[in-house]
C-alpha positions in Angstrom: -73.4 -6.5 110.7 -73.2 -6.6 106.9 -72.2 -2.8 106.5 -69.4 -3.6 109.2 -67.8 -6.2 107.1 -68.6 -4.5 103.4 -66.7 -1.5 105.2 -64.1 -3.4 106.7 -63.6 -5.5 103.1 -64.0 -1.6 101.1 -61.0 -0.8 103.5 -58.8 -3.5 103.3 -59.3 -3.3 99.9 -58.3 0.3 99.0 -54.9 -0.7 101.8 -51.5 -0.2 99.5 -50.0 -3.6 99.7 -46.9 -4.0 102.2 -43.9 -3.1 100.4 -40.3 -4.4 101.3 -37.6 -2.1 101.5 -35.0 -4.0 100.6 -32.7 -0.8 100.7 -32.5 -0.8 104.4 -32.1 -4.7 104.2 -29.9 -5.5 101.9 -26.8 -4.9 104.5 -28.2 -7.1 106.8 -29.2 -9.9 104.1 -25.8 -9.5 102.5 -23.9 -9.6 106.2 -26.0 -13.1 107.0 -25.2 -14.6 103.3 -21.3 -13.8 104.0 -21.6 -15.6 107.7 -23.6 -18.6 106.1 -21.3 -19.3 103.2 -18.5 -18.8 105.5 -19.8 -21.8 107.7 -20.7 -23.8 104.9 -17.4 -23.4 103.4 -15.1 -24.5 106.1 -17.6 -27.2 106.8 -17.6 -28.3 103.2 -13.9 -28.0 103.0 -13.0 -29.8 106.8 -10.9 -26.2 107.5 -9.3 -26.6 111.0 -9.5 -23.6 113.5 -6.0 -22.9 113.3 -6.1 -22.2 109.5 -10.4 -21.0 109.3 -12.3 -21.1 112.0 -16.3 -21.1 111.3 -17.8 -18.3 112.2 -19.3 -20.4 114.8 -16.2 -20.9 116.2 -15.7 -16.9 116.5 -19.1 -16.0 118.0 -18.1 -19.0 120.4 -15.0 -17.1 121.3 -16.4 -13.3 121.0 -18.6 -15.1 124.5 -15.8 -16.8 125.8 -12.9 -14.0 125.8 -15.7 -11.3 126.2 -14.2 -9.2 128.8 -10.9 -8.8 127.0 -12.4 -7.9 123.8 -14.6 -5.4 125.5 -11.7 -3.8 127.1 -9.4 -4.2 123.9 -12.1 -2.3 121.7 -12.6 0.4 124.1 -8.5 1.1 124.2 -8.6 0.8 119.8 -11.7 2.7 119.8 -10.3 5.4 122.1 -7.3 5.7 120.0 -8.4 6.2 117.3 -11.0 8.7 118.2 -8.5 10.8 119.7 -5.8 10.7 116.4 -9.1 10.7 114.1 -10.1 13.8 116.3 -6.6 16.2 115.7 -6.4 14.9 112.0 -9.8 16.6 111.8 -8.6 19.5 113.2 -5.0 20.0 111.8 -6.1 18.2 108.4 -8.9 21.1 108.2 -6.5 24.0 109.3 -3.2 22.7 106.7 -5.7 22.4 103.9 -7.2 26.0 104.1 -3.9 27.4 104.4 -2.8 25.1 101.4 -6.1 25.8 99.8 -5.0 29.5 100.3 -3.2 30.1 96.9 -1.7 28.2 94.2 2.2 28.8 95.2 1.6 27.3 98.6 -0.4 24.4 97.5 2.4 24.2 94.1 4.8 24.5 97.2 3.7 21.8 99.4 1.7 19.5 97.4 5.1 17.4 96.5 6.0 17.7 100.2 2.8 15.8 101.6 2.6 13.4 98.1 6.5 12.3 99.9 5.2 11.9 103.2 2.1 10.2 102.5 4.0 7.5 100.5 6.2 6.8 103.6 4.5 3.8 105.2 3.1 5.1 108.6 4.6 1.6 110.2 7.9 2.5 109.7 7.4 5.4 111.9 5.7 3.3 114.6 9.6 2.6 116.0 10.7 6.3 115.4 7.8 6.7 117.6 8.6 4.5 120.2 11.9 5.9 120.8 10.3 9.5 121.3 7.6 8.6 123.0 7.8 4.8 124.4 5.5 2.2 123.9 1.6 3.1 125.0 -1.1 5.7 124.0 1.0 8.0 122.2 2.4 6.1 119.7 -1.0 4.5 118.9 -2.7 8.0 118.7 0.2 9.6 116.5 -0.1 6.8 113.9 -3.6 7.2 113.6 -3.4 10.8 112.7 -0.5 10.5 110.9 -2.7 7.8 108.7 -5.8 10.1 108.4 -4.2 13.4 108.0 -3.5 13.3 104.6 -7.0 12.4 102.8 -8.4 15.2 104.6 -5.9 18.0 104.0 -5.5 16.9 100.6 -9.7 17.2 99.7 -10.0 20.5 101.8 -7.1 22.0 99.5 -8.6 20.6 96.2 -11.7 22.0 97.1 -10.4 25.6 97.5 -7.6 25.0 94.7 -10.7 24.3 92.0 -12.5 27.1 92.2 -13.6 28.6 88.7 -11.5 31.2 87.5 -14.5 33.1 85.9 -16.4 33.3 89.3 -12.8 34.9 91.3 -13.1 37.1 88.1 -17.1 38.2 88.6 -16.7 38.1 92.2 -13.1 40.7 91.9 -15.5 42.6 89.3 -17.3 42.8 92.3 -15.0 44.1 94.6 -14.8 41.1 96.3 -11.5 40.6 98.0 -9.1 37.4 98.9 -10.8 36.9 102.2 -14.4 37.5 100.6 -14.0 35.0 98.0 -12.7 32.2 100.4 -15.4 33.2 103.0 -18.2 33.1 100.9 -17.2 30.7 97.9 -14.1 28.8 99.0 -15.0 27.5 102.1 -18.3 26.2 101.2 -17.2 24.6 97.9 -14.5 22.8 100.3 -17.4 21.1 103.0 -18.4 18.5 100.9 -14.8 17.3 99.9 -13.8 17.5 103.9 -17.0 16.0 104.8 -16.7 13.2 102.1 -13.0 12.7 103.6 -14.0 12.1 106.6 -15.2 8.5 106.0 -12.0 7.4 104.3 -10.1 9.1 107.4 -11.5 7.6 110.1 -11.5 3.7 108.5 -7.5 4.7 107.7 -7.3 5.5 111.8 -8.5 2.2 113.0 -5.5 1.2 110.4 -3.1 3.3 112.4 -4.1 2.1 116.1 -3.8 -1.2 115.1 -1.1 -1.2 113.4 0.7 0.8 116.5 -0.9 -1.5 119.3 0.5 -4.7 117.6 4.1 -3.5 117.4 4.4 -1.1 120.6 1.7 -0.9 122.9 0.5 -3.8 126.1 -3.4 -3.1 125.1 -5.5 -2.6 122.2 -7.2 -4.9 119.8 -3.9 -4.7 118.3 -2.0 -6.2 121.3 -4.7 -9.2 121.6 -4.6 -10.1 118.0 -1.2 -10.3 118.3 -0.8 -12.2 121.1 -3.8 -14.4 120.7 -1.6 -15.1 117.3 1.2 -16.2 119.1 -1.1 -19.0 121.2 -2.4 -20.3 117.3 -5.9 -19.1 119.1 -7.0 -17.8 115.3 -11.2 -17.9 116.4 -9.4 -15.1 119.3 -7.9 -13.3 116.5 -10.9 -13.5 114.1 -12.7 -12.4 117.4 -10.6 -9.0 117.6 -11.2 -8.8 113.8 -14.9 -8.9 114.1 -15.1 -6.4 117.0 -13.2 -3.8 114.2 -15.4 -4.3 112.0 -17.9 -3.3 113.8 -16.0 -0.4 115.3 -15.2 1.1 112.1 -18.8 0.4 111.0 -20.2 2.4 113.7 -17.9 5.2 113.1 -18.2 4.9 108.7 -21.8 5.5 109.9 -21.1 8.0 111.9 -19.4 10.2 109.5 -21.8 9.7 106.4 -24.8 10.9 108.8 -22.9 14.1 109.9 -21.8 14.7 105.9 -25.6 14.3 105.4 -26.7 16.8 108.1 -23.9 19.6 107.3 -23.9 18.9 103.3 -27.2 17.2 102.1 -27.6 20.8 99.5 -24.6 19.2 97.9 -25.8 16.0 97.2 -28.3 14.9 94.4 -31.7 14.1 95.9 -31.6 10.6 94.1 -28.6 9.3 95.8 -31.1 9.1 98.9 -33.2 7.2 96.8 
């Protein structure tokens, strides 16, 4: 029985101590100290619901108008899948061919740096007139919204590539095609990949935007009309349920640039 315990003692003896990873818990720490002094300020500060609700009051109403919330986020979140989706694809195709050569992307550089200043609600009616209040609208703002950043990083990626390497690689007897193939294209993943988180935050901008002005569902739609009633915990409500929306999707996006571009990224930024 004394070996048993000198053995078990030996053991927990030589047994690294526990060791917090305060990495992986800081977002949750940091989330819970925002929702605390939140409380503690409208409580300290008497704010009435209709100006700040607590966040007491939201949870409250995130149970109480569950079903419409639910339904609401699945419309957003449908949305703006679907105009995050063909931004993707178009943003990747307009960038190579931007990408391409240095007169095109001379060429159309202006052209996009125009559009992209236009804001993306005042095409929301221009919209409506083509296509009528709904889906559509709701879908084309959110690619219109995300469509740049990722045509813009795609090109820059291609645009910035060393002139001494097209020189060793034409030495070579590398052609246009080879060089893009083999140099271009992989230079560009990280920039597209990288875009990809901006892009699809800016999309839940463009759904919402487009549900609150011309569409009968949406998060969009209920803010807007929960607005309207002064039922701001409702509104907070629809404000949380984006949050976590475009949480889930940041998250999304930052794993699949980690799968398809980890050789790009310093092994201490996973540190």
């Amino acid at each position: 029985m004394t070996t048993i315990s000198t053995g078990t003692a030996l053991h927990t003896a030589n047994r690294p101590p526990l060791r917090i990873n305060w990495v992986r818990l800081a977002p949750w720490l940091y989330t819970i100290g925002l929702f605390a002094g939140w409380e503690l300020l409208v409580l300290a500060l008497d704010m009435p619901p209709t100006i700040l609700p607590a966040p007491s009051r939201v949870f409250e109403a995130v149970l109480q108008y569950w079903s419409p919330i639910w339904k609401n986020s699945l419309q957003t979140l449908y949305t703006t899948t679907l105009g995050f989706l063909i931004a993707v694809v178009a943003g990747l195709a307009l960038g190579l061919f931007v990408g391409w050569s240095k007169t095109i992307y001379a060429g159309l550089y202006p052209l996009m740096i125009g559009f992209n200043a236009i804001p993306k609600v005042a095409l929301v009616p221009i919209l409506v007139i083509w296509f009528g209040i709904g889906t559509v609208p709701a879908v084309l703002t959110a690619f219109l919204i995300s469509f740049f950043p990722i045509v813009v990083n795609v090109a820059t990626g291609l645009a910035t590539i060393e002139p001494e390497t097209e020189d060793v690689l034409r030495a070579l007897g590398a052609k246009k095609m080879d060089i893009m193939l083999k140099v271009g294209i992989p230079r560009s993943m990280p920039y597209f990949f990288g875009s990809l988180k901006i892009a699809v935050t800016l999309a839940f901008v463009g759904s919402v935007v487009s549900e609150t002005v011309a569409s009968n569902y949406g998060l969009g739609n209920m803010m807007s009309s929960a607005q309207s009633q002064f039922n701001v915990p409702l509104v907070f409500a629809g404000l949380l349920a984006l949050a976590v929306e475009g949480i889930a999707m940041y998250a999304l996006m930052a794993w699949v640039e980690r799968r398809m571009t980890g050789w790009a990224h310093r092994s201490t930024m996973a540190q």
